[in-house]
Structures are given as structure tokens and as C-alpha cells.
N, C-alpha and C positions, 0 to 999 in steps of 0.2 A: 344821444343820451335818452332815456324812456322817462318820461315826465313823472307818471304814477309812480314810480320805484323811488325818483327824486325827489317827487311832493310826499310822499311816506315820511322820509327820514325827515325832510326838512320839518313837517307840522309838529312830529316828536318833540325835536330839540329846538324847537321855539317856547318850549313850557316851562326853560329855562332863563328866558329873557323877557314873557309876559310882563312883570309886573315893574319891569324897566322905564325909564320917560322913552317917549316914542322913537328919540332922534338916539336912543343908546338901544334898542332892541336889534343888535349885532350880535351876528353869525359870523363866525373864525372857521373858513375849512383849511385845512394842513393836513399833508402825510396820508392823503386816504380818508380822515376824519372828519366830521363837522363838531363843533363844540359851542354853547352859549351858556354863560353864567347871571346869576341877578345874588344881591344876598340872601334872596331865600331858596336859591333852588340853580341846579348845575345839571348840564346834560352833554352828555359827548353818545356820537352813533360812529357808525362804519359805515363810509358810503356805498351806495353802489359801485362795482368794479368797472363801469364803462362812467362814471364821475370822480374818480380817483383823483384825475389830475387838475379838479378842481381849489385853486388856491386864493387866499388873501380874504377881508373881512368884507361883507354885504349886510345890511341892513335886512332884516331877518321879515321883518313885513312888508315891506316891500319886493323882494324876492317870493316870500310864500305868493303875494298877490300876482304878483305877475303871471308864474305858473301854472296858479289856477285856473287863470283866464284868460292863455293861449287856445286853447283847446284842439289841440294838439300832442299827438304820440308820443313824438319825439320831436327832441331839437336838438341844434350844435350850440355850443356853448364856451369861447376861446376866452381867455383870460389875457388881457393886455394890461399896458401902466396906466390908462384912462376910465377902466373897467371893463365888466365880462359881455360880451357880446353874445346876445341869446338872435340866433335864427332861426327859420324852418317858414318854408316857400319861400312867401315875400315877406315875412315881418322881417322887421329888424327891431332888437330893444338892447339898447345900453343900461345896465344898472350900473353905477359909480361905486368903485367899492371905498372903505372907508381906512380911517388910521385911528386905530384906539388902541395906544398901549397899556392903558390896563390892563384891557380882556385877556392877552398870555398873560401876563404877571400872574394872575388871579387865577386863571387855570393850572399854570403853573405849581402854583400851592394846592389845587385840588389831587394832585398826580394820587394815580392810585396804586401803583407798582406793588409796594410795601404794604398793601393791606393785608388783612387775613379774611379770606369767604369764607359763609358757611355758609350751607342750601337755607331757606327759607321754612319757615312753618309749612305743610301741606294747607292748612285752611286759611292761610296767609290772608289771600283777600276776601272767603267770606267775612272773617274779622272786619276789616276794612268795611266791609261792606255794612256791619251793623253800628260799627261804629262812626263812620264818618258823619261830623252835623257840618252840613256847609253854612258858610256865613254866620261860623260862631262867632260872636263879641266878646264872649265872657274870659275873668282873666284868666278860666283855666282852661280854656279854649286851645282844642288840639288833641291829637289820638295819642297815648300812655301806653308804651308797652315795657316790658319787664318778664323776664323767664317765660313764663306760658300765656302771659294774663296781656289782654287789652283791653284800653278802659280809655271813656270819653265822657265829659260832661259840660253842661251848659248850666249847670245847678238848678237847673228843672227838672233834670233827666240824665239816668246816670245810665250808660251801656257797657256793659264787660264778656268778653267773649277770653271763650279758652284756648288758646292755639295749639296745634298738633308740631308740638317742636317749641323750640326755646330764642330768645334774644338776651343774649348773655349780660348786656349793661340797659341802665334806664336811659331810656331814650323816649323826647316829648317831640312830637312833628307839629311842624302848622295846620291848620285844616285845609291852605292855601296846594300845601304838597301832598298831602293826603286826596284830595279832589283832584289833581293831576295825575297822580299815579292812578288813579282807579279811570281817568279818562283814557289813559292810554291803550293802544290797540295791542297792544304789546305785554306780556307778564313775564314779569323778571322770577328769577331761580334761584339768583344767592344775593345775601347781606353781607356790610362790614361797617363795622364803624369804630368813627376816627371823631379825635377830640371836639371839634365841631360838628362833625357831620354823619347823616347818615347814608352808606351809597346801596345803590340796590342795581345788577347788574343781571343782565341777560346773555346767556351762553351757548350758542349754538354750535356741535361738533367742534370742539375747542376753541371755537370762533367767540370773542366780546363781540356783540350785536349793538347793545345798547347801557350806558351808564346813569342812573338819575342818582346823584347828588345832594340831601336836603338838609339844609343845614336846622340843625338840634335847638329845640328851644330850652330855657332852661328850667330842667325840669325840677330843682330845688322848688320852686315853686305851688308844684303840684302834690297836695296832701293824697296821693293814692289809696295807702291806711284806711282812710276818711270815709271812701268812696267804696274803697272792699268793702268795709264795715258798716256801711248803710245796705248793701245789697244782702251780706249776710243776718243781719238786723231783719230785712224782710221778709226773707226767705223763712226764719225761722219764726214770722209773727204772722202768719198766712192764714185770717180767717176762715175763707173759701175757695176752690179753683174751679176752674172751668174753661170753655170753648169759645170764642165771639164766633156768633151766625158773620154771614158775609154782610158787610157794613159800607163798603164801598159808595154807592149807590145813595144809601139811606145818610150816611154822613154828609155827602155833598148836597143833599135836600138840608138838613140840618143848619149847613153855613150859609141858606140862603136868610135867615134869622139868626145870627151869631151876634155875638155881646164880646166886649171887651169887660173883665174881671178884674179888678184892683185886687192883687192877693197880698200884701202890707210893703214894706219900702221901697219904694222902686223895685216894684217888680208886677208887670202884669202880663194875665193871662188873655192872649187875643185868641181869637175864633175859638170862644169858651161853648162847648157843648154841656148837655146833662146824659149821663146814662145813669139809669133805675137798677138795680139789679135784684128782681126778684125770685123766688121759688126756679119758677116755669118761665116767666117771661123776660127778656131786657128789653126797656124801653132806653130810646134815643129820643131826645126833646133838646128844643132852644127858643129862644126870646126875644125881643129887641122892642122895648119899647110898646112904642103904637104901630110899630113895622109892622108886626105880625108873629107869629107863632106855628112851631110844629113840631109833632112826637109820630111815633112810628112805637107799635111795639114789635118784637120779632121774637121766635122760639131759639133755645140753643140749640146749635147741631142735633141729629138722633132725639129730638124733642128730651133730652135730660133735663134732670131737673139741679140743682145748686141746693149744697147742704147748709142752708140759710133759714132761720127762723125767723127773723126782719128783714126787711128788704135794704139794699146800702144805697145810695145815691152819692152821686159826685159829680162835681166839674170838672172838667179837662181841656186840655186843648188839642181841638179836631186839630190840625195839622202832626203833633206830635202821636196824637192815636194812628193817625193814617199810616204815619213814618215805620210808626212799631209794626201792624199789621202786615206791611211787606213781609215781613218775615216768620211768623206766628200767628197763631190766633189764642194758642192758649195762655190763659191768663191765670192771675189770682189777687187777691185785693187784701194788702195788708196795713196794720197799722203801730207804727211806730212812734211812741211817744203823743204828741199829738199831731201827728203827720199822719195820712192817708194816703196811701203808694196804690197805683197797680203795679202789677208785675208780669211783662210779659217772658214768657218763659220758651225756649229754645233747648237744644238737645246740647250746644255748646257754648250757648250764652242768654245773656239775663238783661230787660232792659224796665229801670224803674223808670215810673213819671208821676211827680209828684200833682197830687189833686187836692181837691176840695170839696167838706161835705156841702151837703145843700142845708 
């Protein structure tokens, strides 16, 4: 059996038992397949065809570990009643396999026979890509999708991207399954979904490759409305636009002086920067005390100038500007009610972050 080909699938379908207690992170191969479930998240692959005749349940970290650090090609790998026997030279290694009758039960209800596919958006994961906030808390934390629109927020920051293609019913993922999917080395081709769940499968030459399974938060929850209507809110309240100069650089000087900012009830803004935004110039500045201090000023792109009569200033937070800037640089700065939004702006999507003046 060829190791690489075997540590491929297996690292896959281990993102289905991650978040498992250590002594349940089991892997069920049957039938040619590998498969592992948690409640948030389900993964079935096709093994390789020279690991086909691989059967019964292994501890899924423990086997990935082993694997990895044989170092080695290939090995043999027999399956007996005491566990699978991994050779090649002189090693010898017993994994024990295990008995958990759950795990088919549970698969069992995953089955996907009965579904209905349909291909995916074309910009499927740049979506993804703008919206995913790892390590969201908040309770509406999780990516929103619906017909064209994909929406995320933390209620600092709202991101909506427009997909090329439709998702027929409302469906809310974790951030936990959304960060998985986007680790994978693998991009799936079609969706279905079923009362809990959402599956997303990969198809090669009529061949199922790969299945991730994630199961639906509920997205009653989620006031979407709310979050369209704050982006169109801004959109349509846009004092000025323009370009940010490359910031990279100058931002990471900035957090060597960074503030944490009490913005009102529980809720604050850490690695608070200042940006100035005048005429011809934006300045970047921060503070801390008796730490120390610093500003930078820089031109916009093409030395333009901003059709601004007073100059705006605002706080932010450098982590959250950084986040945006991966994917944009142009912006605009709007204000809604007594909110102060930037808005950075994309050809397929929009991402606000709420500020503060100085």
C-alpha cells in the first residue's frame, strides 16, 4: 500500500472526528471506504484501490500518527481479530482496532443515496474565502447562505458576497465546518441538503471521491434582513471612496503601540489603530500610554486625491482592516445613523467594519 495516497484520504476524513474526546476520534473503513462522524461535521472518502481491503474501526489519530512517521513508501497492512498489522523492513506496528457501535448507526442516518445534487456556485469558495471569521464567539457566528447571497458576521463586521449560482434553502454552517472545508486540499463540485445537514461532495469521472457532511445550525436565528440592510444602508450613505496605499508594513509598525478601546457594553475594540483621512494624504497613527507612539503618513495610489472637504478620522481595528485588505483595497467611509462604517468594496462582495470617530 503507498503511504502518501493512504495519509491523503486518511488526514481528509479525520476533520470529521476532530472535535471528538481523543479516545472517540474513530475511523470505520468498510466496503472500499473510510468514513468518520462528530456532531458537527461527517466525512466519508474512497480509498485507494490497493487499500480497499482495508476493514473494521482504528483510532483515527493514532493511525494518521503512525503513518506519518514511518517514513516510508510503502507498507503491508493485514487486518486480523487483534488488529491491523502495519510492516515494511523490519518495523512491525500493531494498531488495535476498536468497537463502537455508534459510529455505523450514525452513518447510517447520514446515507446519502436519496439526495438530490446540484453543481455548486462557480465562486463557491472565493465566497468562503471572504467570509469565513475563524474563531467567531458571537451568537450569530457562522457563514449564511441563501439563493446568491453569503453573509457572515461577528457584529463588528458584516461580509456579504454574491455567488455565481444559487443554494436553494437557508442554510447557517459553523465556522468550525467552514474552516475545514476551506483547509481541504480537495474542492468539491456539488451540494445537497437534507434536514439537518449540509453535504458537499466531490466527483471524479463519475467516481464519489470525497463527501463532507456539516451539519445545519439553526438558522431561525439569524436576522439576515438586518445584515442585507445595514450593507445596503451603507452603500447608499457613502461620503467618500477611494484606494488604501499598501498598508501592510505600516499597520504592523502601528500595533507595536496599539490600545485596547471600550466601544460601550461589552464590546471592545483590541489592536485599536487611527486612520486620518485627508484631501491628499492618509495618515496611520496609534498610542499606548507612556509606551510610546506613532503615525506614518502615506499618499493614495496614483497620488489621488479624496473628494473630502474635512478630513474623517477613525478607530479601528488593525486585525479586522488587515483581514479586509487581503482582498481589496478599495474602500469608502460611510455613515449611518450614528454609526461610522468603512466599506470595503469588491467586484462580488462588500465587507463593513464598524468604527469610531476620534
Amino acid at each position: 500500500m503507498k503511504v502518501k495516497d493512504l495519509l491523503a484520504v486518511v488526514e481528509q476524513v479525520m476533520s470529521g472526528c476532530k472535535s471528538n474526546e481523543a479516545e472517540k476520534k474513530h475511523l470505520l473503513f468498510k466496503d472500499g471506504g473510510i468514513y468518520s462522524w462528530s456532531p458537527a461535521l461527517s466525512v466519508s472518502a474512497k480509498l485507494p484501490e490497493d487499500c480497499a481491503s482495508l476493514t473494521g474501526i482504528v483510532n483515527g489519530q493514532d493511525f494518521l500518527s503512525v503513518l506519518s512517521k514511518l517514513n516510508r513508501s510503502e507498507v503491508e497492512i493485514s487486518c486480523a481479530d487483534d488488529g491491523w498489522h502495519i510492516t515494511c523492513d523490519n518495523i512491525e506496528v500493531l494498531v488495535v482496532t476498536k468497537t463502537d457501535d455508534s459510529l455505523a448507526n450514525q452513518l447510517a442516518r447520514l446515507a446519502t443515496d436519496d439526495l438530490t445534487w446540484k453543481p455548486l456556485p462557480k465562486n463557491f469558495y472565493d465566497c468562503l474565502a471572504i467570509c469565513d471569521l475563524p474563531n467567531n464567539q458571537s451568537r450569530v457566528a457562522g457563514v449564511f447562505m441563501y439563493e446568491d447571497s453569503m453573509v457572515s458576521t461577528d457584529n463588528r463586521r458584516v461580509n456579504h458576497a454574491k455567488m455565481e449560482g444559487t443554494v436553494d434553502e437557508k442554510v447557517l454552517l459553523s465556522p468550525y465546518s467552514v474552516t475545514e472545508i476551506r483547509n481541504l486540499n480537495v474542492r468539491f463540485t456539488e451540494y445537497a441538503v437534507s434536514h439537518r445537514w449540509m453535504h458537499f461532495r466531490t466527483v471524479v469521472d463519475g467516481s464519489e471521491l470525497l463527501v463532507f457532511s456539516c451539519n445545519r445550525l439553526d438558522e431561525s436565528i439569524y436576522t439576515y434582513e438586518r445584515f442585507i440592510g445595514l450593507i445596503d444602508k451603507a452603500l447608499d450613505n457613502l461620503e467618500v471612496e477611494g484606494t488604501f496605499p499598501p498598508l501592510k508594513k505600516t499597520i504592523a509598525l502601528a500595533q507595536c503601540f496599539d490600545s485596547s478601546e471600550e466601544m460601550g457594553r461589552n464590546n471592545l475594540m483590541v489592536n485599536a489603530i487611527t486612520l486620518k483621512f485627508d484631501k491628499k494624504k492618509l495618515t496611520v497613527a496609534s498610542k499606548r500610554g507612556a509606551s510610546g507612539k506613532f503615525s506614518e503618513k502615506l499618499s493614495y495610489p496614483d497620488n489621488k486625491e479624496l473628494d473630502l472637504e474635512e478630513p474623517i478620522a477613525v478607530k479601528i481595528s488593525a486585525p479586522f482592516l488587515t483581514s479586509a485588505l487581503v482582498h481589496t483595497s478599495n474602500f469608502g467611509i460611510a455613515k449611518v445613523g450614528s454609526a461610522v462604517l468603512i466599506v470595503l468594496r469588491g467586484s462580488f462582495f462588500n465587507t463593513i467594519i464598524q468604527v469610531f470617530g476620534v
